[in-house]
N, C-alpha and C positions, 0 to 999 in steps of 0.2 A: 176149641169152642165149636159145640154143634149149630151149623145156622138149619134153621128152620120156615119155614112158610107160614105164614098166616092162612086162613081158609075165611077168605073174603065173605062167603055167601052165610057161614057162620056169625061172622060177625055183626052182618048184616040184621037176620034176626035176634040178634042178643042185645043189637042197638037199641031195635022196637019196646025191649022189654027193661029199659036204661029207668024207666015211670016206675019201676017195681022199688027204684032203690030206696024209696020215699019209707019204706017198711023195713025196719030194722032187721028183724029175722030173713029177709029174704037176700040181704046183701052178699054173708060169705057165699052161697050159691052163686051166683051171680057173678060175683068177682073170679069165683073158679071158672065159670064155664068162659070169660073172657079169657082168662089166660090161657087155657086150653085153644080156642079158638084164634090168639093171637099168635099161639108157638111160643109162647113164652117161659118164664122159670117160675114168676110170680106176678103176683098185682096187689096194688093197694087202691082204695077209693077214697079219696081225697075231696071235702067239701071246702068251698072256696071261702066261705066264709065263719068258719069256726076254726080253731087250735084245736087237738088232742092228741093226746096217743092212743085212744082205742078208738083205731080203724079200721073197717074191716079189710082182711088181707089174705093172704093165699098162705101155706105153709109155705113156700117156694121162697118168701120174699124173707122168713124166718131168719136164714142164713146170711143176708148182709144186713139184718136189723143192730145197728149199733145203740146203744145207750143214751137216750137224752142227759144229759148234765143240767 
């Protein structure tokens, strides 16, 4: 497993821009440029107050998406 860095100063302004998510279209962007930003593989954007399965999410997260039953 590669470890990786986050880049603080990135995340920083991607934080600023967290009001964008309210716009549907704007979300996969958004969730890529976190991931990138966190070092990560993937991301999902989870709303706290709804159920589904169509969330927006990174290709990355594709690979351990299992099956809801």
């Amino acid at each position: 497993m590669v470890k990786t860095i986050a880049n603080a100063e990135r995340l920083l302004k991607i934080g600023g821009r967290l009001g964008e998510a309210i716009d549907p279209p704007l979300r996969p962007e958004l969730v890529e440029q976190i991931t990138i930003a966190a070092g990560a593989t993937g991301a999902v954007l989870l709303q706290n107050d709804t159920r589904t399965r169509d969330v927006p999410r990174t290709v990355g997260v594709d690979e351990f998406n299992t099956p809801l039953i």
